[in-house]
N, CA, C and O atoms as a GROMACS GRO file, in nm:
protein
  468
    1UNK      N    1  -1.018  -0.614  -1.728
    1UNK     CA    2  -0.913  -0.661  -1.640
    1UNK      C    3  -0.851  -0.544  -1.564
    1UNK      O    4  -0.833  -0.434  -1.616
    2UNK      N    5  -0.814  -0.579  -1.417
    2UNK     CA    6  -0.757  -0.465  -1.369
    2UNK      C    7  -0.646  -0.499  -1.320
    2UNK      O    8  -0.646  -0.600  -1.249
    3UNK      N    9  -0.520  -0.426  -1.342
    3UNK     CA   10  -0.399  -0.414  -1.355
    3UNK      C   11  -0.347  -0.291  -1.218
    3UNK      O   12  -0.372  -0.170  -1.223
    4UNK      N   13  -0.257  -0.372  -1.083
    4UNK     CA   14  -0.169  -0.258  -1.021
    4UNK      C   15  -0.075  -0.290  -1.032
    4UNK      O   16  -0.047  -0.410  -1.029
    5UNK      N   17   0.000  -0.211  -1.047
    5UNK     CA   18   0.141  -0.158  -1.063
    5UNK      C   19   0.222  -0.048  -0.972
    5UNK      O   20   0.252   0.064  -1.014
    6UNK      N   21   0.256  -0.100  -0.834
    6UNK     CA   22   0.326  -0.020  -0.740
    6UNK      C   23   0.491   0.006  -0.832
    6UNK      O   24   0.543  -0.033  -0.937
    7UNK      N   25   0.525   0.098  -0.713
    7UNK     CA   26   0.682   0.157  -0.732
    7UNK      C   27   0.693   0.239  -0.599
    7UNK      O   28   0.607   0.227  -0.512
    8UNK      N   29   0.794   0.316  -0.586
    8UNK     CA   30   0.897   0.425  -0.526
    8UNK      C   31   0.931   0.309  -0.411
    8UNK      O   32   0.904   0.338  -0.294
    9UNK      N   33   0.978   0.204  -0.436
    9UNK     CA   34   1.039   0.122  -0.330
    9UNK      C   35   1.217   0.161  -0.360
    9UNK      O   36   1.256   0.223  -0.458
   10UNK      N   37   1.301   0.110  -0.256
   10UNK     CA   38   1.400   0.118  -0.266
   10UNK      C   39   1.460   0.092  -0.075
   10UNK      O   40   1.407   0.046   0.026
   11UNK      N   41   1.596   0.152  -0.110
   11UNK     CA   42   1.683   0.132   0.016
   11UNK      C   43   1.681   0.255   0.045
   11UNK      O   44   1.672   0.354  -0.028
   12UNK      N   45   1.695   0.236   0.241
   12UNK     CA   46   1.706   0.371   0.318
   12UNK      C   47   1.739   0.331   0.434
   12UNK      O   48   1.719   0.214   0.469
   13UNK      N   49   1.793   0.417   0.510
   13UNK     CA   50   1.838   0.415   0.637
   13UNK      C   51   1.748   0.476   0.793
   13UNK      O   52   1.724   0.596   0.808
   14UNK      N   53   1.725   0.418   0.849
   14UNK     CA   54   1.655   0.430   0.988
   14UNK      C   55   1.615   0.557   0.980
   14UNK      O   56   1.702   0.642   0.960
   15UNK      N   57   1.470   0.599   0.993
   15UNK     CA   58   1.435   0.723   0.970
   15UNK      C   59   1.470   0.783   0.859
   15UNK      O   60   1.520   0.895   0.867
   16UNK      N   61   1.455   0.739   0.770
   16UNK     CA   62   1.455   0.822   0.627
   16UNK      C   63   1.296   0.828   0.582
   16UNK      O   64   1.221   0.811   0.679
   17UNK      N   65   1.250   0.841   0.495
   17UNK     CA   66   1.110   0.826   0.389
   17UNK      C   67   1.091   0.757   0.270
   17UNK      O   68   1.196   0.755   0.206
   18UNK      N   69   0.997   0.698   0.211
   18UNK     CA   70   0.975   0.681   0.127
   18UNK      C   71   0.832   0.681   0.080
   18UNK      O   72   0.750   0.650   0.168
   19UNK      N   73   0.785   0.708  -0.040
   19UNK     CA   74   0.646   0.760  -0.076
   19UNK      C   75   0.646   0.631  -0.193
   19UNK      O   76   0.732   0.620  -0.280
   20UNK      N   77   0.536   0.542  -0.174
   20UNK     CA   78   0.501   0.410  -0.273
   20UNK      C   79   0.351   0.469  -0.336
   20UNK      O   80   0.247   0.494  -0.275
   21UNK      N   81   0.382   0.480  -0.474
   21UNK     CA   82   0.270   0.464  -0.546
   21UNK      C   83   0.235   0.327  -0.647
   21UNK      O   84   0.295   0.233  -0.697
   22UNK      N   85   0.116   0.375  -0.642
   22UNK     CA   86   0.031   0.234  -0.698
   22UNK      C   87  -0.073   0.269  -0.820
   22UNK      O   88  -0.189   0.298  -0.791
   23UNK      N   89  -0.035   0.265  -0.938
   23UNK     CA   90  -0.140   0.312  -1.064
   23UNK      C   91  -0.246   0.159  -1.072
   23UNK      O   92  -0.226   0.039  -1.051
   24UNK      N   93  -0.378   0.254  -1.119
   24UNK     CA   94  -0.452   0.136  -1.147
   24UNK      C   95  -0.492   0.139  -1.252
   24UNK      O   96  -0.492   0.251  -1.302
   25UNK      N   97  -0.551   0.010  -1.350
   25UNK     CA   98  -0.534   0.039  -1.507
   25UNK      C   99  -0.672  -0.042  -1.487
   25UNK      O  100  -0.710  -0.098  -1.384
   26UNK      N  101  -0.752  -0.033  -1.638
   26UNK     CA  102  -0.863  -0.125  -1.632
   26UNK      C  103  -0.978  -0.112  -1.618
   26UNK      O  104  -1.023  -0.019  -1.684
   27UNK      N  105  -1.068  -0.179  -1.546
   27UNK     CA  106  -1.171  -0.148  -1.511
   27UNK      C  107  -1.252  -0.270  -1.422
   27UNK      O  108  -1.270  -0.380  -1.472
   28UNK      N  109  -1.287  -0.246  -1.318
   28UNK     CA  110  -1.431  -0.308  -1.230
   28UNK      C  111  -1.518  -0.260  -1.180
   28UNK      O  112  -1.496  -0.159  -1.113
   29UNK      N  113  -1.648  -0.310  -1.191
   29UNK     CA  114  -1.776  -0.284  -1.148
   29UNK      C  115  -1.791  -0.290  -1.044
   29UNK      O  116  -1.882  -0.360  -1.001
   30UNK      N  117  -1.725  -0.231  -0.976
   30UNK     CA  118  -1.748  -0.201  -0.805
   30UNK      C  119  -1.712  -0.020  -0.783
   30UNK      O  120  -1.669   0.045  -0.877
   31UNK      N  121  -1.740   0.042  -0.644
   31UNK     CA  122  -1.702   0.128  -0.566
   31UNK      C  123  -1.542   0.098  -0.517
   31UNK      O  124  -1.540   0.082  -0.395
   32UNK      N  125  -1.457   0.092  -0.556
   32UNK     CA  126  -1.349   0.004  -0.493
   32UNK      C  127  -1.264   0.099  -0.404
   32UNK      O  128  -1.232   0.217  -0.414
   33UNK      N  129  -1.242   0.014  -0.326
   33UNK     CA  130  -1.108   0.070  -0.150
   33UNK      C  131  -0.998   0.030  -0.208
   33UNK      O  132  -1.004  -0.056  -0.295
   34UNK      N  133  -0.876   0.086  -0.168
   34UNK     CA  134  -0.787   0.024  -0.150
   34UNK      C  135  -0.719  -0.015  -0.026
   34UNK      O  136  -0.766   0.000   0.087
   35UNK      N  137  -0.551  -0.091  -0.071
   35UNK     CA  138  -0.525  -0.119   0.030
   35UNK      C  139  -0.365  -0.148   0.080
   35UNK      O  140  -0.353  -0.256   0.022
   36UNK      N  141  -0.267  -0.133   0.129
   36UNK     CA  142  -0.129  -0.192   0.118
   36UNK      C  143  -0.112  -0.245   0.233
   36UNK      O  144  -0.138  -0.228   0.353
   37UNK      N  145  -0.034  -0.354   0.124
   37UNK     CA  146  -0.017  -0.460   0.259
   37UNK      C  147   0.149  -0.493   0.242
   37UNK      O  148   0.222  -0.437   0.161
   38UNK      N  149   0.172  -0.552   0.296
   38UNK     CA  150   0.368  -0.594   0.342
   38UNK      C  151   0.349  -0.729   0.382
   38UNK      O  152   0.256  -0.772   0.450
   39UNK      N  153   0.469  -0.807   0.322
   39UNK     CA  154   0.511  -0.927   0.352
   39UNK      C  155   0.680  -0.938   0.371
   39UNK      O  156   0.744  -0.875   0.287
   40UNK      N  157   0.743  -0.998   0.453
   40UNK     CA  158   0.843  -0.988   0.480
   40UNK      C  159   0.898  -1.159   0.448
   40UNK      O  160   0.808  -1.242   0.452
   41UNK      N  161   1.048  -1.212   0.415
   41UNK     CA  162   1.074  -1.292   0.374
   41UNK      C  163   1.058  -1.424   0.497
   41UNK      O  164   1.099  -1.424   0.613
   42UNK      N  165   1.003  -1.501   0.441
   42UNK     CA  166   0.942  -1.598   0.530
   42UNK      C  167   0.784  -1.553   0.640
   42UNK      O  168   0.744  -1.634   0.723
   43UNK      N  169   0.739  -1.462   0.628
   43UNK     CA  170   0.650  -1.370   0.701
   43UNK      C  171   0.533  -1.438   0.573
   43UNK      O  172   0.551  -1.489   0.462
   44UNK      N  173   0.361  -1.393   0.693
   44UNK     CA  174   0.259  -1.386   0.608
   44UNK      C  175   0.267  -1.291   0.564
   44UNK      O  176   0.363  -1.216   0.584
   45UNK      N  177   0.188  -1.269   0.507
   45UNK     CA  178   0.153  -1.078   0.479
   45UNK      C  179   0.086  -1.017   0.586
   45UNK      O  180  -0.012  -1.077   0.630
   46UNK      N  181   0.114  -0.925   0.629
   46UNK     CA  182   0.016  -0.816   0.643
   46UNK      C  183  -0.032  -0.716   0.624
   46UNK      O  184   0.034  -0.634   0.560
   47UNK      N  185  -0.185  -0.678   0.677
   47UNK     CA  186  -0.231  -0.570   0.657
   47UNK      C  187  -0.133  -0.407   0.714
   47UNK      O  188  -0.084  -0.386   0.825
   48UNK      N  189  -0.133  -0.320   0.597
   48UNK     CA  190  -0.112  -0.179   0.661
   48UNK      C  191  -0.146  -0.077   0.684
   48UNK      O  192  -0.121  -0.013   0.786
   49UNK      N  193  -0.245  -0.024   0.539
   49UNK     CA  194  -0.340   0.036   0.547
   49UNK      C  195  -0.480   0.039   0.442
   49UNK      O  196  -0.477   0.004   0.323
   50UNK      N  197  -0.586   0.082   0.507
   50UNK     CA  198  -0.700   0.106   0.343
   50UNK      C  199  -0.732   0.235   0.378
   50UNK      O  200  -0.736   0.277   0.493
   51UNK      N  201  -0.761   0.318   0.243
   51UNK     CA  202  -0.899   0.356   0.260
   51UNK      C  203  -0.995   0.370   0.146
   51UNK      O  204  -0.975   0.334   0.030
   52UNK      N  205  -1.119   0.436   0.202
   52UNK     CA  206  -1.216   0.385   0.111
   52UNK      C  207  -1.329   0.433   0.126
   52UNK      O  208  -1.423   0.383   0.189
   53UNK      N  209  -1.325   0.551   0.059
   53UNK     CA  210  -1.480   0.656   0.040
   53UNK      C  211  -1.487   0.706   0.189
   53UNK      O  212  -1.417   0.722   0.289
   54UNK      N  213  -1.602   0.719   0.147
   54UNK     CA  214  -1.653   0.813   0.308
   54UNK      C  215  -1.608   0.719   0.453
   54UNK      O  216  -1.612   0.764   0.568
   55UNK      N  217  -1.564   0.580   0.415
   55UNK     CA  218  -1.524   0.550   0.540
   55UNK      C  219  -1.369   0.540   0.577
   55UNK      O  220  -1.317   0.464   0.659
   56UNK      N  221  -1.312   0.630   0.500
   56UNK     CA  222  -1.191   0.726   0.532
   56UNK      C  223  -1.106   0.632   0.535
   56UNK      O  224  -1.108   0.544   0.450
   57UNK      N  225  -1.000   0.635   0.654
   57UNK     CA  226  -0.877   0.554   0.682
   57UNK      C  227  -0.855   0.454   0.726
   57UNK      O  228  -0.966   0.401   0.734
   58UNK      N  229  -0.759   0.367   0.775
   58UNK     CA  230  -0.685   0.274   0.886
   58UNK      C  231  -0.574   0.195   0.857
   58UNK      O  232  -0.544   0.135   0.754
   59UNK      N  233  -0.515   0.206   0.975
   59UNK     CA  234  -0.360   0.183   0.984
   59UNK      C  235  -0.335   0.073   1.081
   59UNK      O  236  -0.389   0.074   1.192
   60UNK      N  237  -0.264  -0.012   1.046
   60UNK     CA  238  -0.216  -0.064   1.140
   60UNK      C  239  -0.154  -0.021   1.241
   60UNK      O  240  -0.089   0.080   1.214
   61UNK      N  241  -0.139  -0.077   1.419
   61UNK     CA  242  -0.075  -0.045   1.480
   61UNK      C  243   0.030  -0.009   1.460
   61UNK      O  244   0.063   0.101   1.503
   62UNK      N  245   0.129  -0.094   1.380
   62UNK     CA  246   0.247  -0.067   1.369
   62UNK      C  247   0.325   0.045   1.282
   62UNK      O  248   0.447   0.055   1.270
   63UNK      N  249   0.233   0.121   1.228
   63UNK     CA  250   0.269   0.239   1.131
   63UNK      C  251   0.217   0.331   1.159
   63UNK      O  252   0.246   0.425   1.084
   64UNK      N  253   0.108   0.366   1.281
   64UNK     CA  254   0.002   0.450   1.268
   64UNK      C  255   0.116   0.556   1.335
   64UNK      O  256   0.203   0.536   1.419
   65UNK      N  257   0.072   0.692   1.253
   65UNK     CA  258   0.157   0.796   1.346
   65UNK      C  259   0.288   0.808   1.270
   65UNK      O  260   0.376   0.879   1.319
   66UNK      N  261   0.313   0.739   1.146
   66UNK     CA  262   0.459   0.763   1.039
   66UNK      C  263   0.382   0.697   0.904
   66UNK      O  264   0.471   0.706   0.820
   67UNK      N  265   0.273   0.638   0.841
   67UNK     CA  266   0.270   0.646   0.752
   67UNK      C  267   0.120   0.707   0.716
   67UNK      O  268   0.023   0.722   0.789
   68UNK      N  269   0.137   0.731   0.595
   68UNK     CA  270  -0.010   0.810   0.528
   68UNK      C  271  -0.068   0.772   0.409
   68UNK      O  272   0.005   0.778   0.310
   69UNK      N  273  -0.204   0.725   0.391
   69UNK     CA  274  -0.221   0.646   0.313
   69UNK      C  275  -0.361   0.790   0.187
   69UNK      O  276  -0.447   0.861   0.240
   70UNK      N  277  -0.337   0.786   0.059
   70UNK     CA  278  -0.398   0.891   0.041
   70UNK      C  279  -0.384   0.848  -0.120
   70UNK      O  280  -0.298   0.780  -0.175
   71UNK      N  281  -0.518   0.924  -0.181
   71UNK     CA  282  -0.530   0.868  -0.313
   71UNK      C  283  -0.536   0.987  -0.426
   71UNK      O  284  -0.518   1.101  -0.382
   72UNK      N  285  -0.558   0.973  -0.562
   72UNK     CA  286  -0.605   1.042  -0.661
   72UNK      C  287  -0.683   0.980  -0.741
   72UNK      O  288  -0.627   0.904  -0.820
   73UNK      N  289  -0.814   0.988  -0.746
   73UNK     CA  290  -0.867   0.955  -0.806
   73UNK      C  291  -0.887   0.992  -0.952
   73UNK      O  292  -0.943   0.910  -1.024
   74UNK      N  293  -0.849   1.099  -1.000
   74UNK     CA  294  -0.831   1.098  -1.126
   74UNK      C  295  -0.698   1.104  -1.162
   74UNK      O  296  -0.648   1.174  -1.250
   75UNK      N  297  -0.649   1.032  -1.094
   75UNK     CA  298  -0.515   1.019  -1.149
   75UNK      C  299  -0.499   0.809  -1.110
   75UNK      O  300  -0.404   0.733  -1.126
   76UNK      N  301  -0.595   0.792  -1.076
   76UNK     CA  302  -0.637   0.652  -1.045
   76UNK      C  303  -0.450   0.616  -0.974
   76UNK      O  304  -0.346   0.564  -1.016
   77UNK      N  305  -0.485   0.664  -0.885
   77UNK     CA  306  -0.304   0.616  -0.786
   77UNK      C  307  -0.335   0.628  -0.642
   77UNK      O  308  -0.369   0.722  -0.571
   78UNK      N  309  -0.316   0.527  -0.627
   78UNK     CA  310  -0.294   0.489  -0.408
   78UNK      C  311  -0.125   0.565  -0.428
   78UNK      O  312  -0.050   0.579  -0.524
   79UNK      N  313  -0.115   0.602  -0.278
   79UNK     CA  314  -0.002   0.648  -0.254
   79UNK      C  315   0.013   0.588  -0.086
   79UNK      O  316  -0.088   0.559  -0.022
   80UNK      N  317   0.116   0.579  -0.042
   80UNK     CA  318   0.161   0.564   0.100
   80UNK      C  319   0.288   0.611   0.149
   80UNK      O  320   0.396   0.552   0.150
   81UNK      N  321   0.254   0.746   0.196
   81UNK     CA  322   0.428   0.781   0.224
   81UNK      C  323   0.428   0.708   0.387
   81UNK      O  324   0.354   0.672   0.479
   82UNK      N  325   0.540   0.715   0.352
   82UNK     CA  326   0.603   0.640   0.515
   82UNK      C  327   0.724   0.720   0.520
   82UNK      O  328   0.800   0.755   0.429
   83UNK      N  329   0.727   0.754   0.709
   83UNK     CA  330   0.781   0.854   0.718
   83UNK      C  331   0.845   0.737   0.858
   83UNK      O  332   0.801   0.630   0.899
   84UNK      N  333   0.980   0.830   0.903
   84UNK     CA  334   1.032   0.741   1.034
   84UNK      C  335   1.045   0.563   0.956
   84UNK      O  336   0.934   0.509   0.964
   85UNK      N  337   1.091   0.522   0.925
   85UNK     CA  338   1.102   0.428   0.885
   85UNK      C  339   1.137   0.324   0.949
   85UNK      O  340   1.110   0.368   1.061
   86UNK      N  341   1.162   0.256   0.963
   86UNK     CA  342   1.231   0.168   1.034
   86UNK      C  343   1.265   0.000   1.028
   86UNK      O  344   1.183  -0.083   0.988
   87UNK      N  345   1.387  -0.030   1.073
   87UNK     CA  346   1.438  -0.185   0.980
   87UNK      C  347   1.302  -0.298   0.976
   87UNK      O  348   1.273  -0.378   0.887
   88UNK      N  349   1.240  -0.272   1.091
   88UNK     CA  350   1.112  -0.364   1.106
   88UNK      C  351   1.002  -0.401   0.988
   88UNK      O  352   0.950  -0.508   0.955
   89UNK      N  353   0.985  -0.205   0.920
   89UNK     CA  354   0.956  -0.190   0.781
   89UNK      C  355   0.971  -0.248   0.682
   89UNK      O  356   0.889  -0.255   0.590
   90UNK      N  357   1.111  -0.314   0.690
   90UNK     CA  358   1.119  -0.399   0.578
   90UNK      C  359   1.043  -0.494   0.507
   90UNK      O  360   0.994  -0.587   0.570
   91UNK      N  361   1.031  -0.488   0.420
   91UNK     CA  362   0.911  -0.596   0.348
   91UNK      C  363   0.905  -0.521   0.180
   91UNK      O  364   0.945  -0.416   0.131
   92UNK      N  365   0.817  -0.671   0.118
   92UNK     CA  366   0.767  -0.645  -0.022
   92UNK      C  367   0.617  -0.556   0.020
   92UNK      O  368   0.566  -0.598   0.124
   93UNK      N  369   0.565  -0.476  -0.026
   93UNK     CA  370   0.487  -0.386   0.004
   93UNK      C  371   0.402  -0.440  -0.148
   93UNK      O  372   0.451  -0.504  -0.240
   94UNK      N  373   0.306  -0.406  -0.139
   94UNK     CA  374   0.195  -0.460  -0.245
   94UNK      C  375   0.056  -0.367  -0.202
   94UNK      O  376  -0.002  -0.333  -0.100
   95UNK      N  377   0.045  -0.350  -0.344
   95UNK     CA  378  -0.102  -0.277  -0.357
   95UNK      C  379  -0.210  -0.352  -0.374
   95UNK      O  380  -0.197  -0.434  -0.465
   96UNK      N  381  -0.315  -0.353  -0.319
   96UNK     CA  382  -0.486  -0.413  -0.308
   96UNK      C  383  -0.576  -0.354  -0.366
   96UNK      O  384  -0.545  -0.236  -0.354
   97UNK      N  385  -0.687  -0.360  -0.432
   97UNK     CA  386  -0.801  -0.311  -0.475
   97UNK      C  387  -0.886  -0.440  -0.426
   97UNK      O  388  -0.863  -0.561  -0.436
   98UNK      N  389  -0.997  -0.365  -0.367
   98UNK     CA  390  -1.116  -0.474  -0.359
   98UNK      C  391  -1.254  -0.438  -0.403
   98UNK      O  392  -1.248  -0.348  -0.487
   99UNK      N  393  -1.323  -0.460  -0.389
   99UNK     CA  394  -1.477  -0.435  -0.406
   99UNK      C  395  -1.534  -0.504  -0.228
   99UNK      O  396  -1.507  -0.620  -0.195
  100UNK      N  397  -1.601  -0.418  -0.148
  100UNK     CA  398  -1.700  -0.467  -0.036
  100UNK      C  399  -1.776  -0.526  -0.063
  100UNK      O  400  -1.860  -0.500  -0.149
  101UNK      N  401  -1.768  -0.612  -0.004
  101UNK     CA  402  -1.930  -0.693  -0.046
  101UNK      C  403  -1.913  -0.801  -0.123
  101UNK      O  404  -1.989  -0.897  -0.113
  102UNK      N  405  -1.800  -0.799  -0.219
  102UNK     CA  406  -1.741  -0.878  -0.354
  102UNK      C  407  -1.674  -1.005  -0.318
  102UNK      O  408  -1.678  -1.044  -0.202
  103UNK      N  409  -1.622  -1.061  -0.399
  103UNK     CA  410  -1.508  -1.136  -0.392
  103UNK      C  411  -1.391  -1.087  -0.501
  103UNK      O  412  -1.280  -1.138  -0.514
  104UNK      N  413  -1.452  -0.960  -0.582
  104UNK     CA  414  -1.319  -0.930  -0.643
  104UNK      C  415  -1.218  -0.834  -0.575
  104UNK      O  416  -1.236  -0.724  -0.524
  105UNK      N  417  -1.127  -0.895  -0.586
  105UNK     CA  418  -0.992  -0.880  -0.536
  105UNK      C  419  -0.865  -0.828  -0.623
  105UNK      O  420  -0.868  -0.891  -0.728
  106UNK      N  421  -0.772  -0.753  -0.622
  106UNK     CA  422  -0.700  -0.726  -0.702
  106UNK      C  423  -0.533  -0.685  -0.644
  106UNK      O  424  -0.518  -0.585  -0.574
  107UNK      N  425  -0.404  -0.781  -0.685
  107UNK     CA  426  -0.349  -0.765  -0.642
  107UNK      C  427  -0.229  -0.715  -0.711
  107UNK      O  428  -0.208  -0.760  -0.823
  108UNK      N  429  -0.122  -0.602  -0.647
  108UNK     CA  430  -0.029  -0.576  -0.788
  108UNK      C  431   0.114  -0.701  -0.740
  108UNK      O  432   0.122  -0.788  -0.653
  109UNK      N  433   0.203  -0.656  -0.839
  109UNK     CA  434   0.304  -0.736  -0.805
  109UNK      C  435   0.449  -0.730  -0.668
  109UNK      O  436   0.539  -0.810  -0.644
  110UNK      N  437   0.409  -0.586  -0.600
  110UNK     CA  438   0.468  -0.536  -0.550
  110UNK      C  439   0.600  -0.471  -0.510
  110UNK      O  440   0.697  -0.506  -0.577
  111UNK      N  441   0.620  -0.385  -0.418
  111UNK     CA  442   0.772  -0.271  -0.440
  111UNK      C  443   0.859  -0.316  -0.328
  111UNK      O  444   0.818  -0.301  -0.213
  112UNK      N  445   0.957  -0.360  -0.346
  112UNK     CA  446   1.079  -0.357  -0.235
  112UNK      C  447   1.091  -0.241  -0.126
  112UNK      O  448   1.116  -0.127  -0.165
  113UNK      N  449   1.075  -0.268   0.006
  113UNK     CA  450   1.123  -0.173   0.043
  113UNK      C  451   1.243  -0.206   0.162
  113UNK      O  452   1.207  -0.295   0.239
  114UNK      N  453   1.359  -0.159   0.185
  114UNK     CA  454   1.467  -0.178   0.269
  114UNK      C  455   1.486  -0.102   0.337
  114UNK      O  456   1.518   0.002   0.279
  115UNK      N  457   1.483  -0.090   0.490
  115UNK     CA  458   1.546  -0.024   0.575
  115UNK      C  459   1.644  -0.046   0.693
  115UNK      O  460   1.612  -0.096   0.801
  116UNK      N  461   1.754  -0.005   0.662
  116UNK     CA  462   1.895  -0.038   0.704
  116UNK      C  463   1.923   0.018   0.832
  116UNK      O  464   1.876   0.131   0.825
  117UNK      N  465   1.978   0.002   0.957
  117UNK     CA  466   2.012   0.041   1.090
  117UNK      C  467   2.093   0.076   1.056
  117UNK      O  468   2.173   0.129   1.133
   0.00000   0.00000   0.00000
């Protein structure tokens, strides 16, 4: 079974930072990407960023250029600092693991994040 578990969510003010990590516990039989995504209250989710082996990065429009998406693999942790922040930002932020090719999917429970004008 594989288990994420985000954090470093919290409250901040317009242009501040915050750095969200994501531990992964467990185990699957895949090459796996990750991925963070944001949902805002009454909002779908969306995509923000993956990456994933040699095929590196991607960001959504709306973050590209203030957030950074970057891993440890032996420390099995997604990270996403976000930098410039902004109230728009706001959302539950959630960590992804997938497998390509798969249908396994893996989702954590996700981190608050607030940003105040």
């Amino acid at each position: 079974r594989v288990q994420l578990v985000e954090s470093g969510g919290g409250s901040v003010q317009a242009g501040g930072s915050l750095r969200l990590s994501c531990v992964v516990s467990g185990y699957t039989d895949c090459t796996y990407g990750m991925s963070w995504y944001r949902q805002a209250p009454g909002k779908e989710r969306e995509f923000v960023s993956q990456i994933y082996s040699f095929r590196g990065t991607k960001y959504a429009d709306s973050v590209q250029g203030r957030f950074t998406i970057s891993q440890d693999n032996a420390k099995r942790t997604l990270y996403l600092q976000m930098n410039s922040l902004k109230p728009e930002d706001t959302a539950m932020y959630f960590c992804k693991l997938y497998c390509p090719g798969s249908v396994e999917v893996y989702w954590g429970q996700g981190t608050q994040v607030t940003v105040s004008s």
